[in-house]
C-alpha positions in Angstrom: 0.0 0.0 0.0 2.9 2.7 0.6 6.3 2.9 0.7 8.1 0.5 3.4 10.7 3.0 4.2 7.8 5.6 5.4 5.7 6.0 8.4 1.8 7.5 7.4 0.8 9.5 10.3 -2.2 10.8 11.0 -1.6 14.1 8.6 -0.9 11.8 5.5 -4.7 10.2 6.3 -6.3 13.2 6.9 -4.9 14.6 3.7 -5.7 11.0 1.8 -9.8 11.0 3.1 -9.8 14.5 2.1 -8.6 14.3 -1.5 -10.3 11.1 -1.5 -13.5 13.0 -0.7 -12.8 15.8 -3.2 -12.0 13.6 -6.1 -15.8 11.9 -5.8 -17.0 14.3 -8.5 -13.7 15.1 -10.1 -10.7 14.0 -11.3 -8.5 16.9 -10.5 -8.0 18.5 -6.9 -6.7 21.6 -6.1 -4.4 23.3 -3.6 -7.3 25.4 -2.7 -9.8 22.9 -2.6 -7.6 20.5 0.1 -6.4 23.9 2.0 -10.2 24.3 2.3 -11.5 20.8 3.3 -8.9 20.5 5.4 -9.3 24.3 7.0 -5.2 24.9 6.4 -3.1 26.8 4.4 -2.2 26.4 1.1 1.9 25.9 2.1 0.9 23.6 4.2 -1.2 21.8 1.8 2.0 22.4 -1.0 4.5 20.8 1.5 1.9 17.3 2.4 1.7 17.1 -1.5 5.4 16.9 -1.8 5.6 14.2 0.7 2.4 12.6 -1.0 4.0 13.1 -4.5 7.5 11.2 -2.7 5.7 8.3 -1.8 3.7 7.8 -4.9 0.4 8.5 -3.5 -0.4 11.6 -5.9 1.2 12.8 -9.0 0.8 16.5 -10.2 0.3 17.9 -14.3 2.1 21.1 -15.1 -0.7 23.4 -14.3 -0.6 21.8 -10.3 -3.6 20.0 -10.3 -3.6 16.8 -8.1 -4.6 13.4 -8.8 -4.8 10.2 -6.6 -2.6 7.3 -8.2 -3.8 4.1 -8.2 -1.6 3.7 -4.7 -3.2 6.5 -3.9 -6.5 5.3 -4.4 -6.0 1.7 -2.6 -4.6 3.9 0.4 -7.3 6.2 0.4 -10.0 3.4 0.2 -8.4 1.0 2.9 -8.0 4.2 5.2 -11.5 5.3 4.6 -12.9 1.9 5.2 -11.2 1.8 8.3 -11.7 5.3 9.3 -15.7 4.7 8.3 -15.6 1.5 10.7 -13.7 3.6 13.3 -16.3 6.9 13.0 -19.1 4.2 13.3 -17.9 2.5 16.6 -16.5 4.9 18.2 -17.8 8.3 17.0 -20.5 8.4 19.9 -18.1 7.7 22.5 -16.0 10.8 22.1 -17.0 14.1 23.7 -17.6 17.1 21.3 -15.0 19.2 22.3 -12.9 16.4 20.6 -12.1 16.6 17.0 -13.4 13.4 16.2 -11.8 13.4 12.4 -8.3 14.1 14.3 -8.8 12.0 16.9 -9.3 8.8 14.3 -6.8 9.9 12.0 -3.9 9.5 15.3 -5.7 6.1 15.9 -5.7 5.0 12.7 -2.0 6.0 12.3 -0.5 3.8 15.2 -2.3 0.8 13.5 -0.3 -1.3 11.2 -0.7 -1.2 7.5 -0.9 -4.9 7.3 -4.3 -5.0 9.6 -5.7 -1.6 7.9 -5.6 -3.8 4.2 -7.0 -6.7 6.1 -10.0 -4.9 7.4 -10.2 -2.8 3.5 -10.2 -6.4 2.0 -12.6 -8.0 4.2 -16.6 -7.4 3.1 
């Protein structure tokens, strides 16, 4: 699903389910679009895409749009099933002064790739 050599924290989710979520009705994301979602600035959203772009979860076309490779996409999708799961279970429990997308994304993150494309695989 990624590269061995590099950890995906929470951030790297976040940003995934985001672009994930913005590529529903369209190919190509923008900066803007992400910084939006995501309620961050655009160099922040320019320096996640360069580690994104590094571990061949996005590629870029000259003009900067973004696009979700097909790693990309498999990560995207076995996060998202997992973070789905993870909203579904434990969504209620949390109190709401806790940012319950943050929150899952740091869970998420300490769990091994290997069980998150178990539980993407499973039906």
């Amino acid at each position: 699903m990624a590269n061995p050599n590099y950890a995906i924290t929470s951030s790297i989710i976040r940003y995934l389910l985001a672009m994930r979520d913005l590529s529903i009705d369209k190919d190509a994301i923008r900066v803007t679009d992400i910084a939006d979602a995501l309620n961050v600035s655009k160099p922040s959203v320019h320096a996640m895409t360069k580690t994104l772009k590094l571990i061949n979860y996005i590629s870029k076309d000259r003009y900067g749009a973004i696009y979700l490779t097909e790693q990309g996409k498999n990560a995207a999708k076995a996060y998202g099933k997992f973070f789905d799961l993870a909203i579904n279970q434990l969504g209620e429990l949390l109190p709401e002064s806790v940012n319950k997308y943050n929150a899952l994304a740091n869970l998420i993150s300490e769990i091994p790739q290997e069980m998150i494309e178990s539980v993407s695989e499973a039906k």
